[in-house]
C-alpha positions in Angstrom: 54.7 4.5 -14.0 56.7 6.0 -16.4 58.5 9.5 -16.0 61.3 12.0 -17.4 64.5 11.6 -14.8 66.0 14.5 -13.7 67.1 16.1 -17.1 70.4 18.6 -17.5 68.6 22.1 -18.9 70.7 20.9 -22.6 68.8 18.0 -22.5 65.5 19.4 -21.9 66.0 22.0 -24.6 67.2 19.2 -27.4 63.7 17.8 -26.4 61.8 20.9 -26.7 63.5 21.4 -29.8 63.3 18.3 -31.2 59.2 17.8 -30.8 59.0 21.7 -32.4 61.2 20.7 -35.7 59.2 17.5 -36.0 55.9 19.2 -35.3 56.7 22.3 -37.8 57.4 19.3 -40.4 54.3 17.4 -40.3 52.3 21.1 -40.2 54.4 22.0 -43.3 53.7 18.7 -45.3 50.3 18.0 -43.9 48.1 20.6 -43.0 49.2 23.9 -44.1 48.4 26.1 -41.1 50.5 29.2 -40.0 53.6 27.5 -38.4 52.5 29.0 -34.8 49.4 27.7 -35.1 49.8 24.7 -36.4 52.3 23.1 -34.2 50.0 24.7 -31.4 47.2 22.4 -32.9 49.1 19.3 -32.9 50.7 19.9 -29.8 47.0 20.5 -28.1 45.8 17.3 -29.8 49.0 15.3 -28.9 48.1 16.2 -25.6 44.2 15.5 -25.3 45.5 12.3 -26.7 47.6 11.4 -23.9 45.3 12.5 -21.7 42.7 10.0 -23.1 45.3 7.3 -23.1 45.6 8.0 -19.6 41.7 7.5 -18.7 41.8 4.0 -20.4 44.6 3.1 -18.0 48.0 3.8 -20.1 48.9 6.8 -18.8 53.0 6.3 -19.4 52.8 9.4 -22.1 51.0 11.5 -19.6 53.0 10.6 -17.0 56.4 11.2 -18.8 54.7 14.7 -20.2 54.1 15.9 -17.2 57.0 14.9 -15.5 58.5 16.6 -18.4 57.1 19.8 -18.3 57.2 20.2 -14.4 61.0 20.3 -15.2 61.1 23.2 -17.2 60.3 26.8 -16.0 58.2 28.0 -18.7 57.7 31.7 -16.9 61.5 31.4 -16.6 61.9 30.1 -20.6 59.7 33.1 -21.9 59.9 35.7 -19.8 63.8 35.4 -19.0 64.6 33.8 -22.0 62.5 34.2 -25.1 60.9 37.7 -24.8 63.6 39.9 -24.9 64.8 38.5 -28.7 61.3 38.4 -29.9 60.1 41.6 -28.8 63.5 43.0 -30.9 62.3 40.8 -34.0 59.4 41.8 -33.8 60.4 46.0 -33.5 62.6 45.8 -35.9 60.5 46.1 -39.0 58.3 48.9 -37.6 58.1 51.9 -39.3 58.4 54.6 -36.7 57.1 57.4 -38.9 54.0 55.3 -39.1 54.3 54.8 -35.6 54.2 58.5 -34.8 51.3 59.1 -37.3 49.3 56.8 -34.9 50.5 57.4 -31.9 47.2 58.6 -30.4 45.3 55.4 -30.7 48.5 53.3 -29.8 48.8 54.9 -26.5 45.4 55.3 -25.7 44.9 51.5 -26.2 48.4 50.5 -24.8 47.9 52.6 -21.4 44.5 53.8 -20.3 43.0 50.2 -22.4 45.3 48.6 -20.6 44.3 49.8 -17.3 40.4 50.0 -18.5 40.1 46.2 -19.4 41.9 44.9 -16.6 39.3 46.4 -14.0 36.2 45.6 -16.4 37.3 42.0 -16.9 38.4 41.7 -12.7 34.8 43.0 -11.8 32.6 40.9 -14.3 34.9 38.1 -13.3 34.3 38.5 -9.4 30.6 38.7 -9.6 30.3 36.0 -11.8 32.7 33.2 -10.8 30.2 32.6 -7.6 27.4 31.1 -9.6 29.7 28.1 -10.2 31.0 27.7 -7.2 34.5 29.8 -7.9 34.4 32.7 -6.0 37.7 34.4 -5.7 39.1 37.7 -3.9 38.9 41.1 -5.9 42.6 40.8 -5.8 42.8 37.7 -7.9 40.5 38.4 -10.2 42.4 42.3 -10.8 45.5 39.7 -11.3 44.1 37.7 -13.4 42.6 41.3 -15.5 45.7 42.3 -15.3 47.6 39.3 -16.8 44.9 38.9 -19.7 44.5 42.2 -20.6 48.1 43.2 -22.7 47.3 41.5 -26.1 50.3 39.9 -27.0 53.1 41.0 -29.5 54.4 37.1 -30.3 50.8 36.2 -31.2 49.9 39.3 -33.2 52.6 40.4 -34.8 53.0 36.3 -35.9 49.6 36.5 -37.5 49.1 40.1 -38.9 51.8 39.9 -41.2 49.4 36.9 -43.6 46.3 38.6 -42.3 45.6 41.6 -45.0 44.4 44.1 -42.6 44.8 47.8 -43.7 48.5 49.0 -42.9 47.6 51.7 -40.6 45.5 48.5 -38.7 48.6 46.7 -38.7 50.5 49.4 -37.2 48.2 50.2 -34.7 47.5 46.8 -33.6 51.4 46.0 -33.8 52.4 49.0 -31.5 49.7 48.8 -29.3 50.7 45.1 -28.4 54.7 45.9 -28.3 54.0 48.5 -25.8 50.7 47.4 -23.3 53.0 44.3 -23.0 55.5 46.2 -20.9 52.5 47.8 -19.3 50.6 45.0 -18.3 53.9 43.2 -16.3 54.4 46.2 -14.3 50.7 46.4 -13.4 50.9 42.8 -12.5 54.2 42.7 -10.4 52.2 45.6 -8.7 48.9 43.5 -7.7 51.1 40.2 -6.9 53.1 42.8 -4.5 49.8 43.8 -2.8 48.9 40.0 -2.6 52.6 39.0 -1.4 52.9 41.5 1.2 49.2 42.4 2.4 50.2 46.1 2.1 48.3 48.2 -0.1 50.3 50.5 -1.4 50.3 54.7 -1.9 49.1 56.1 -5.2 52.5 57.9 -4.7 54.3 54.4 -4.8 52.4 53.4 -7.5 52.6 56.4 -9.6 56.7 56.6 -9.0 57.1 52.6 -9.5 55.4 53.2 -12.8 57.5 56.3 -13.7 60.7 54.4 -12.9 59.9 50.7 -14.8 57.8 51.6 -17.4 59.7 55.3 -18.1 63.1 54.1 -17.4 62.9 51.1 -19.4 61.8 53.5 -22.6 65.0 55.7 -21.5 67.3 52.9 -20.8 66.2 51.2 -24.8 67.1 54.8 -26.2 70.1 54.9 -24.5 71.1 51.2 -25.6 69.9 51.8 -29.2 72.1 55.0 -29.4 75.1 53.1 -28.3 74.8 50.3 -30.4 73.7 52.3 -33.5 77.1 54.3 -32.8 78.9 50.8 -32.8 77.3 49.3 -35.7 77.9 52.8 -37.9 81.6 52.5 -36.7 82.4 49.2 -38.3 81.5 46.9 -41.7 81.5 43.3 -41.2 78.0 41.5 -41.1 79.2 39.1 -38.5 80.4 41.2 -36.1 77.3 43.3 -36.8 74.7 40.4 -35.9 76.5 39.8 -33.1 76.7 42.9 -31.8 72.8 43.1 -32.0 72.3 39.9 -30.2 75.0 40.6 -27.2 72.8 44.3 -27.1 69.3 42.3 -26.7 70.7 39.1 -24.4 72.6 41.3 -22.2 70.4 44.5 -22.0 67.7 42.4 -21.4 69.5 41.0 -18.5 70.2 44.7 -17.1 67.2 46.3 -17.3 65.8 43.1 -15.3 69.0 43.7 -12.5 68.1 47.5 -12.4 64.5 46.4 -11.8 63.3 48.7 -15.1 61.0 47.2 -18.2 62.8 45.3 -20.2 59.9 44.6 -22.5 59.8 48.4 -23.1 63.3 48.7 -23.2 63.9 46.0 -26.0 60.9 47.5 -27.9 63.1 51.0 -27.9 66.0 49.2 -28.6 64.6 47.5 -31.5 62.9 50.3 -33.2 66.0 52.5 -32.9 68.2 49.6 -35.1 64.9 48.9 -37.2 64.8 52.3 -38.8 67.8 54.7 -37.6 70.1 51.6 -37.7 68.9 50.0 -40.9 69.3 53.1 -42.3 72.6 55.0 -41.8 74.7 51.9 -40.0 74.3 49.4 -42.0 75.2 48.3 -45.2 72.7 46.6 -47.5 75.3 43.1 -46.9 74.8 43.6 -43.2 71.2 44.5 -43.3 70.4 41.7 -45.6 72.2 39.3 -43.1 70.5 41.2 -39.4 67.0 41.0 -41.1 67.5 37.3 -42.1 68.9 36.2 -38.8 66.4 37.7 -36.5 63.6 36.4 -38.8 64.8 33.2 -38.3 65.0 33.5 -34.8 61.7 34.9 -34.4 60.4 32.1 -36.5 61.9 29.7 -34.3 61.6 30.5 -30.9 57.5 31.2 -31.7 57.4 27.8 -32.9 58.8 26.4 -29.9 56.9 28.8 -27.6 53.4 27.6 -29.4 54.2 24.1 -29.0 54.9 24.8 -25.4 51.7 26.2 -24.8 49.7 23.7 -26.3 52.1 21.1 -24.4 50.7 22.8 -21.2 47.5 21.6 -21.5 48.3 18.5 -19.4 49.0 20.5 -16.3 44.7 21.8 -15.8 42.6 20.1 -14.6 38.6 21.0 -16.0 35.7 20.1 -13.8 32.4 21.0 -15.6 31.4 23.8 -13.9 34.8 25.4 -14.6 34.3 24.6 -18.0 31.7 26.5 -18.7 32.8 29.4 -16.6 35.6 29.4 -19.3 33.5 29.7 -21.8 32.2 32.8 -20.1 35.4 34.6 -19.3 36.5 34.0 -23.2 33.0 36.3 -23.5 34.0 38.7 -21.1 37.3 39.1 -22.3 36.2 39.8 -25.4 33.3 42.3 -24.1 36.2 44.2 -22.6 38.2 44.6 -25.1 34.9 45.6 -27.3 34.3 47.9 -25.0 38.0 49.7 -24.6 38.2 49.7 -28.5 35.1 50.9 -29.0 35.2 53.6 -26.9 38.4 55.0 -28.4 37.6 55.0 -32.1 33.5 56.5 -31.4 35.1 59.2 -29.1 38.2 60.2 -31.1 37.1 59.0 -34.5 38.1 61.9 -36.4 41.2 62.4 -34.6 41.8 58.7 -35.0 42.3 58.5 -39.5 41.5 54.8 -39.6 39.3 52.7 -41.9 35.5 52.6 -41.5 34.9 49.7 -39.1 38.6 49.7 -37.8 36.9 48.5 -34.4 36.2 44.9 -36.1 39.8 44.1 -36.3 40.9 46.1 -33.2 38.8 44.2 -31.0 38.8 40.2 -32.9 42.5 40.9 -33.6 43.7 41.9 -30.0 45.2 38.1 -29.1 46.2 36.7 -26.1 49.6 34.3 -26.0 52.4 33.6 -24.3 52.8 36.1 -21.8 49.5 35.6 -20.2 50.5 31.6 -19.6 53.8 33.1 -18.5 52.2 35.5 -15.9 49.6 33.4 -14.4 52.1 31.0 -13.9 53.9 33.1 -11.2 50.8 33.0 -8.9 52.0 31.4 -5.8 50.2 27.8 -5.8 46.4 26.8 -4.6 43.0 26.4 -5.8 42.8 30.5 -7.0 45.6 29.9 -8.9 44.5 26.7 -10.7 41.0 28.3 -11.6 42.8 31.4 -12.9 45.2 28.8 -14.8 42.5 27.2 -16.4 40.5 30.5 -17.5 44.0 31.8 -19.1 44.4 29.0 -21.0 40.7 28.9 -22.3 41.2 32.7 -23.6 44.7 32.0 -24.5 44.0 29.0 -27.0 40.3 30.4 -28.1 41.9 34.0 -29.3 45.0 32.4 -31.2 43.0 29.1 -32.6 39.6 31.4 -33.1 40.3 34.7 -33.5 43.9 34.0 -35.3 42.6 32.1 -37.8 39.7 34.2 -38.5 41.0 37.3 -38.4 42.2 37.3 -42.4 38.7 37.3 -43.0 37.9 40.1 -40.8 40.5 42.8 -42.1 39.2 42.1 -45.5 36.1 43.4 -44.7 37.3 46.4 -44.0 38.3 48.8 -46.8 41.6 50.3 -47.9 42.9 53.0 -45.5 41.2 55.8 -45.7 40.3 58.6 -43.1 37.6 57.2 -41.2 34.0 58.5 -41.2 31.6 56.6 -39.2 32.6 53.6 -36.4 
C-alpha cells in the first residue's frame, strides 16, 4: 500500500506547489478556463480518477493522496497562512469612495444577511436532513449556516474581475464578501464555543465578543494602515516599500490573531487604507507600479494553489446515496437563502439602494462559496456530524465556483448599465 512518509512542511509545500504550476500549465495550453477554476477542474477530476483506480484495486494514487493531504493542515494553510495576504490583494484595488456610495447595501448584506441566512439555511437544513436518515442537532446545522453563509472574497473577487457585471455590482458584491467574511468566523468561533463548552452564552457576551473582534479588528486595520501609510510616505525605494507592506500583512495578521481580534477585518482595513490613501500620497508611481504587480502575483498564486487544494480534497468524503442527494438539496437551500436575504434588501430599500434593474440576479447567483467554508467546517471536532456537514460544504462549495462561477458572465450581462434602479 503505497503512502507519503512523514514529509518536512518545505517538502509538502514544493509538492503543493509543484502539482499547482503544472496544473495552471496544462489549463493555460489546453483548456482555457479561469486559472482558479481550471486547476480546480483538473484537480477534481485527477481526484475522481484516483478514486476510480482505487475501486478496480490500484489504489496506490489514492492512497499516497490521502496520506498526503492528511499531512497538511489545510484550516491551518488558509486561515493562518493564506487569508491574511489575499484579503490585502484583494482590498487593495477597491475604490473606497465607491465603497461609501454603497455602503447601505454592503452592510446590510455583510451583517444582518449574514446573520439572516445562517438561521434560514440551519432551520431548512434540520428539518430536512431526517428524511435521509441524517438528522443532526440545531447546533450543527446553525454551524454549518454559519460556516456557508459568508460568500467568499478569494472566490468572488477571482471571478468578478472577467465577469462584466455593472461596476456598482462589482463593488457591492466585492465589499460585501471582504467584510461578511470576518463576520461569519466570529459567528462561527461563537457556535463551536457553545458546542465546545455546553454553555450557552449571555446576549451580553455575545454582543461584547462581537464589539471587541469584529470592532477591534476594523480599529486595529486603521490603526496599522495609518502607521504604515506614515512609513511608506516617509521613504522612496520600491523594495523597501513592498516589503514593508508584506511585514504589515504577515505580521499584523499574526497580532490581531494573538490579541484574539478579526484579522480578516483587520487586513481588509489595512488594505483599503494603502489601496487608495497609500497609492495615492505615499507612493510614487515606481513603487506603486512595483506593490500592484507584486501583490497581483501573489494573489494569483496562492488562489491557484488554494483551488487546487480544494479540489485535491475531494478524496477525504465519503458519499453514500442518500447523502448525495441531500447535497443536492442543501446546494437548493443555500441558494433559496441567499435569494431570500438579497431579495429582501433590494425590494425593501430599492430606492435607497441606486443599483441596476434586476441587481438581485447577480447578487444572489454571484454570492460564491470557497475556501473559507472548507477551512471552517474543517475545524469541527471529528464524527459522523462532522463528515455529513463535510460533504454538504463541499457539494455547495464546488457547485457555486464550477456553476455559478462560470455562469455568472452571462448573468451580469443581462443586466443593464448602472443606472438608479426602478423596479427589482
Amino acid at each position: 500500500m503505497a503512502s507519503a512518509t512523514s514529509l518536512t512542511i518545505l517538502e509538502i509545500s514544493a509538492i503543493f506547489l509543484s502539482i499547482t504550476a503544472l496544473l495552471t500549465y496544462v489549463n493555460h495550453r489546453f483548456i482555457g478556463l479561469p486559472t482558479t477554476i481550471g486547476v480546480m477542474v483538473i484537480s477534481i477530476v485527477l481526484s475522481i480518477g484516483a478514486i476510480f483506480l482505487g475501486f478496480l484495486g490500484f489504489d496506490q494514487l489514492i492512497d499516497y493522496e490521502v496520506s498526503l493531504l492528511e499531512q497538511l493542515d489545510f484550516t491551518e494553510v488558509l486561515l493562518d497562512g493564506m487569508l491574511s495576504m489575499l484579503l490585502f490583494a484583494g482590498a487593495l484595488h477597491v475604490n473606497i469612495s465607491d465603497l461609501k456610495r454603497y455602503r447601505l447595501p454592503i452592510g446590510i448584506l455583510a451583517c444582518v444577511g449574514t446573520l439572516v441566512s445562517a438561521l434560514l439555511i440551519a432551520t431548512a437544513l434540520y428539518l430536512m436532513l431526517p428524511f435521509f436518515g441524517f438528522g443532526l442537532p440545531f447546533l450543527w446545522c446553525l454551524l454549518f449556516g454559519a460556516l456557508i453563509s459568508p460568500t467568499d472574497p478569494i472566490a468572488v473577487m477571482g471571478i468578478l474581475s472577467s465577469a462584466g457585471a455593472p461596476k456598482s455590482l462589482e463593488t457591492v458584491i466585492a465589499g460585501e464578501s471582504l467584510f461578511n467574511d470576518g463576520i461569519g468566523v466570529v459567528i462561527f468561533v461563537l457556535l463551536l464555543g457553545i458546542l465546545s463548552s455546553g454553555d450557552i452564552p449571555t446576549a451580553n457576551y455575545v454582543a461584547h465578543t462581537l464589539a471587541v473582534e469584529a470592532g477591534g479588528g476594523i480599529v486595529f486595520g486603521l490603526v496599522l494602515g495609518a502607521i504604515l501609510y506614515y512609513m511608506l510616505k516617509s521613504i522612496d525605494s520600491y523594495q523597501e516599500e513592498v516589503l514593508l507592506t508584506l511585514a504589515g500583512v504577515i505580521g499584523g495578521y499574526a497580532l490581531a490573531s494573538h490579541w484574539h481580534l478579526s484579522g480578516p477585518l483587520a487586513m481588509v482595513m489595512m488594505g483599503l487604507m494603502v489601496g487608495n490613501r497609500g497609492r495615492a500620497l505615499a507612493m510614487s508611481d515606481k513603487t506603486r507600479h512595483y506593490i500592484d504587480l507584486f501583490w497581483e502575483l501573489i494573489d494569483e498564486i496562492l488562489n491557484a494553489i488554494l483551488f487546487v487544494l480544494i479540489g485535491l480534497e475531494v478524496v477525504m468524503i465519503a458519499y453514500s446515496g442518500n447523502l448525495f442527494i441531500a447535497a443536492g438539496l442543501t446546494i437548493v437551500i443555500a441558494l433559496l437563502a441567499r435569494f431570500i436575504v438579497v431579495g429582501m434588501t433590494t425590494k425593501t430599500l430599492q430606492r435607497q439602494l441606486d443599483l441596476p434593474t434586476g441587481a438581485w440576479k447577480v447578487l444572489t447567483w454571484g454570492g460564491l462559496r470557497g475556501g473559507i467554508s472548507v477551512a471552517l467546517v474543517l475545524q469541527l471536532p471529528t464524527g459522523a456530524e462532522r463528515d455529513i456537514l463535510l460533504a454538504l460544504t463541499y457539494a455547495v462549495v464546488i457547485f457555486s465556483i464550477l456553476v455559478q462561477g462560470l455562469s455568472v458572465g452571462k448573468v451580469a450581462k443581462s443586466i443593464a448599465p448602472d443606472k438608479q434602479a426602478t423596479t427589482l
